[in-house]
C-alpha angles and dihedrals in degrees: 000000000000122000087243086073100057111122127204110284096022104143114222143178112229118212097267077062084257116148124232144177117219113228111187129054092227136127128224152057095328132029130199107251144177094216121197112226145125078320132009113265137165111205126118131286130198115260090237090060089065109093112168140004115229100213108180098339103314134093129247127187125242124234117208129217117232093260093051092054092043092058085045090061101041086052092058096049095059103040099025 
């Protein structure tokens, strides 16, 4: 599944294991969510730090899109 096909509701685990609903049917670089942390917080993430859907229990893992992957990797040049 891409991250463009994320749907409102779909619950996902981000790449620092965190939880998150996502809370917007949009597509891009960032999606809306209620992220489940140290506290509880909606704001957006970046579509790269979504690593898996969880569909009924069970994980699934995310596909990215190019442009996904390319922002990841500016952003990693330039915060390491």
């Amino acid at each position: 599944m891409k991250t463009n096909d994320l749907k409102r509701g779909a619950r996902v685990v981000l790449t620092n294991g965190w939880e998150a609903d996502i809370m917007d049917n949009m597509k891009g670089n960032t999606r809306l969510a209620r992220v489940y942390g140290f506290e509880t917080e909606i704001g957006s993430v970046y579509s790269h730090d979504i690593e898996s859907v969880i569909i009924a229990g069970e994980k699934f893992p995310i596909e990215h899109t190019k442009e996904q992957d390319k922002l990841r990797e500016q952003l990693t040049k330039l915060f390491g």
